[in-house]
Phi, psi and omega in degrees: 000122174280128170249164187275104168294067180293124174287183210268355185283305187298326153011260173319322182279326185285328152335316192278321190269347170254022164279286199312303187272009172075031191263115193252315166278080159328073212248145180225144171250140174258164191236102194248171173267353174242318188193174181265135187242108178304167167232067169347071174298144124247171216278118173261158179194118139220187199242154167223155172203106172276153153206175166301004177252336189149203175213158186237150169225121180244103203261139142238163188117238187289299177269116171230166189157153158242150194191201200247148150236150183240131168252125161265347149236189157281000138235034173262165161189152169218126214257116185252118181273136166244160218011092061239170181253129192175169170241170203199113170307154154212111133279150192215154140333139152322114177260333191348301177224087175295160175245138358268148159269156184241086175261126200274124190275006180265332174244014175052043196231104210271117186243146164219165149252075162277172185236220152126181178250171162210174178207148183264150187204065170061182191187202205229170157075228176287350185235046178280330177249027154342109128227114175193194199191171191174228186198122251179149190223113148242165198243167179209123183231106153213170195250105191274175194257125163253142189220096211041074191052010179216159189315117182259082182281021174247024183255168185298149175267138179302322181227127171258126184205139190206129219206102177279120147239100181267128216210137167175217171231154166208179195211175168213000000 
């Protein structure tokens, strides 16, 4: 199976245009001097899991691998996968402060929900040429610091746990 390198300034648009028109099977052609090559998207899932330890990522489908993930802003990520060895772009909607929290005031202990989207927008090693896009649910559990009975949620939190699931399409 041949794949398409689409660069990476052209990315972000096709992205956008196949969100916009709601194209979930996506088949895109490039125009060569010997024939046209598709870019086949499939159906993707992975998981993210943050703790105060670190974070694990298990991706299968078009980009698949287990890693590591780094958010370098709150809609960056960067997914470093091993076997096959590679990084993975991930922009997403903003999780930074999900909404409404729920806190239990006897145990400090705080749950939110959130949603968003996401999109792969290329990487390095074997996923250098990473695309796709989808949708995500995530849950957020932490556990505050109490101080004389009452919750400090505006201190670093004690216990963090934070668990992504994502299911859309890609290619690499």
């Amino acid at each position: 199976m041949t794949h398409t390198r689409i660069p990476r300034f052209l990315r972000r648009s096709l992205v956008a245009a196949a969100m916009l028109a709601g194209l979930g099977g996506l088949i895109l052609g490039t125009t060569g001097a010997a024939s046209a090559s598709p870019l086949h998207l499939r159906p993707e899932f992975f998981t993210v899991q943050i703790t105060n330890f670190g974070s694990h990522v298990n991706a299968v489908g078009g980009v698949r691998g287990v890693g590591t993930d780094t958010s370098v802003t709150p809609t960056f990520d960067v997914f470093s996968l091993h076997h096959p060895t590679g990084t993975v772009d991930v922009r997403h909607t903003a999780v930074n402060e999900p909404k409404p929290w729920q806190i239990n005031p006897y145990t400090c202990d705080g749950f939110a929900f959130t949603y968003g989207s996401w999109q792969f927008v290329g990487g390095t090693g074997a996923d250098w040429g990473a695309f796709g896009f989808g949708h995500f649910d995530a849950t957020v559990f932490e556990q505050f610091p109490m101080h004389h009975g009452h919750c400090e949620t505006f201190k670093e939190p004690l216990r963090l746990d934070v668990s992504v699931t994502a299911f859309g399409q890609a290619v690499r």
